[in-house]
C-alpha positions in Angstrom: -11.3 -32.4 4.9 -12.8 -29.3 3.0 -10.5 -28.2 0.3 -11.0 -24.6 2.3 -9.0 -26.2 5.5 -6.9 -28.0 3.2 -5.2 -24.7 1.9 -4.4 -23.7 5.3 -0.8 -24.0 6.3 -1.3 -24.5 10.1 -4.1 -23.9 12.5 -2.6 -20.3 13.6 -2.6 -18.7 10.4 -6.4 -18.1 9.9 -6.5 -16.5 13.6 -6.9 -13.1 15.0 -3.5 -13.0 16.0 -2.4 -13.2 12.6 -5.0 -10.6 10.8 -3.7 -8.2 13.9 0.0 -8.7 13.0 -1.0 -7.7 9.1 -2.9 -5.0 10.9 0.2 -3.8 13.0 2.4 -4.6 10.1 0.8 -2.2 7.3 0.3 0.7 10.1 4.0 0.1 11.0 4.4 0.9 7.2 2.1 4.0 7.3 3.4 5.4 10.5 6.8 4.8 9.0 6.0 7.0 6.2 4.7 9.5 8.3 7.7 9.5 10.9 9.4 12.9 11.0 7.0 14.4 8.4 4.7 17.1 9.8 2.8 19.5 8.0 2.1 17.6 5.1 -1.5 19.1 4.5 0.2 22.4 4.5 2.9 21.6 2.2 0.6 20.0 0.0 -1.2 23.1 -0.2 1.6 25.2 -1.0 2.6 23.2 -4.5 1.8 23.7 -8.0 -1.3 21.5 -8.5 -3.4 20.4 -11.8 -6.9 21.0 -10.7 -7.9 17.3 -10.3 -5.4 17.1 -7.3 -7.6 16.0 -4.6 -8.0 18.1 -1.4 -5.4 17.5 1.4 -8.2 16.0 3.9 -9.1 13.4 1.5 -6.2 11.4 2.1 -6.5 10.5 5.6 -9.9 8.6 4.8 -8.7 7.0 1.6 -5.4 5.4 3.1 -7.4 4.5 6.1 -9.2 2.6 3.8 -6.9 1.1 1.9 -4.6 0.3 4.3 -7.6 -1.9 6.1 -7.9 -3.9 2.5 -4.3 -4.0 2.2 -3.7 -5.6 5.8 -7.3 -8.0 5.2 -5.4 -9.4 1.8 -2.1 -9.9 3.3 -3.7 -11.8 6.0 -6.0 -14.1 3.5 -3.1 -14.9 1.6 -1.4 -16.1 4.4 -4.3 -18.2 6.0 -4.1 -19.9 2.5 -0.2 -20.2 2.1 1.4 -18.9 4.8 4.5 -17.2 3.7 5.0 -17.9 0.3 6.5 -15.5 -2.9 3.4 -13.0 -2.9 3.9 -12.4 0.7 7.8 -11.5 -0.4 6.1 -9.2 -3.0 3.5 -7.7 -0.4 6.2 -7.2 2.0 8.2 -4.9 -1.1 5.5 -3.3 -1.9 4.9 -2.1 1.9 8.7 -0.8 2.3 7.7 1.3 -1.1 5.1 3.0 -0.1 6.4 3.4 3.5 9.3 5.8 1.8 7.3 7.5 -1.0 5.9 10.5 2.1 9.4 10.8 3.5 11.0 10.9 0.3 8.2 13.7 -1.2 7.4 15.7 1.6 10.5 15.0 3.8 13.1 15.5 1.4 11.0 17.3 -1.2 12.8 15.1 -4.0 9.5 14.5 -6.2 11.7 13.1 -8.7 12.9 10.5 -7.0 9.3 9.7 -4.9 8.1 9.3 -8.7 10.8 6.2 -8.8 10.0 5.0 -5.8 5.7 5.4 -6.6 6.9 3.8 -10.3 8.1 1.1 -8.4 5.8 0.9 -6.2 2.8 0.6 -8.7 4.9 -2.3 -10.8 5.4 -4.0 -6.7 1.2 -4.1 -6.1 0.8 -5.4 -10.1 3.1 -8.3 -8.8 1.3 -8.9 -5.5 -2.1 -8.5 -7.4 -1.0 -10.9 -9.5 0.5 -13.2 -7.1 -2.5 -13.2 -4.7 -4.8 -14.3 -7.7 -4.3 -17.5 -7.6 -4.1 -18.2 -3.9 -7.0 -15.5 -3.2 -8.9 -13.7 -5.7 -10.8 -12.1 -2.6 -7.2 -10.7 -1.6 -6.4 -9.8 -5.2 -9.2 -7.8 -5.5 -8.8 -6.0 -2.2 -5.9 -5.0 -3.9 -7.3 -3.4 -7.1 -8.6 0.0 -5.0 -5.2 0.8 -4.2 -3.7 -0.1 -7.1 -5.9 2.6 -8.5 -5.4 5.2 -5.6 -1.2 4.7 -6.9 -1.9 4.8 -9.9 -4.0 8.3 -10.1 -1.4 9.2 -7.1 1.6 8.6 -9.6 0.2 10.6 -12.4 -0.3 13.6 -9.7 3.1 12.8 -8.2 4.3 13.0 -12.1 2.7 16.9 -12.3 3.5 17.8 -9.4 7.7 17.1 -10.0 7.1 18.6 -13.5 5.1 21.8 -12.3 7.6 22.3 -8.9 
């Protein structure tokens, strides 16, 4: 037995099935996030912005992105482990950034989406970290996001301070 098939935790967790339920389970999280907020592009526009704040159309692509790498490391890490602490901390770090858009754009409280994008930022260290040693590959699908919050934090941080 390959030391690859040895990692496994059962026959069903390197399927399709399961890279489709990470799939559905990170656009639940980004749909969530979006549910009852419209007209974020617009409201976007309308705040006090340093001038390295991205364009609104930007973000569609980049989460797009991201969200793809984030469902593909979930799903390695659980072909390896199946569910296991870094999943826990994957899951947490999912709910987080499923209530940073409601929270800034629905409520408009950009204090508080600051705590919740703080704790979100510390939730993919702990996953990054987490995944490492059961899947660098997944760790490192990680690391792009990681950045996105991280850039996305220090605009978040502006933003509350300018508005």
């Amino acid at each position: 037995m390959s030391s690859h098939a040895a990692d496994r935790s059962g026959p069903s967790h390197g399927s399709l099935w399961s890279l489709l339920a990470f799939a559905a389970a990170v656009a639940a999280a980004a749909l969530i996030g979006g549910l009852g907020v419209s007209g974020t592009a617009a409201e976007y526009q309308t705040l006090d912005q340093p001038s390295w704040a991205p364009p609104s159309w930007l973000f569609g692509p980049v989460w797009t992105i991201l969200y793809a790498m984030i469902a593909v490391a979930g799903w390695l890490v659980w072909r390896r482990s199946g569910w296991a602490p870094a999943l826990t901390a994957y899951a947490i770090q999912l709910v987080l950034n499923a209530l940073w858009t409601p929270i800034f754009f629905g409520f408009g409280e950009y204090g508080l989406a600051l705590i919740d994008i703080g704790a979100l930022w510390v939730a993919i260290g702990v996953t990054v970290l987490l995944f490492r040693p059961i899947s660098s590959l997944a760790a490192g699908l990680l690391l792009p996001y990681w950045g996105w919050v991280t850039y996305a934090t220090a605009l978040n941080a502006v933003i509350w301070h300018a508005n």
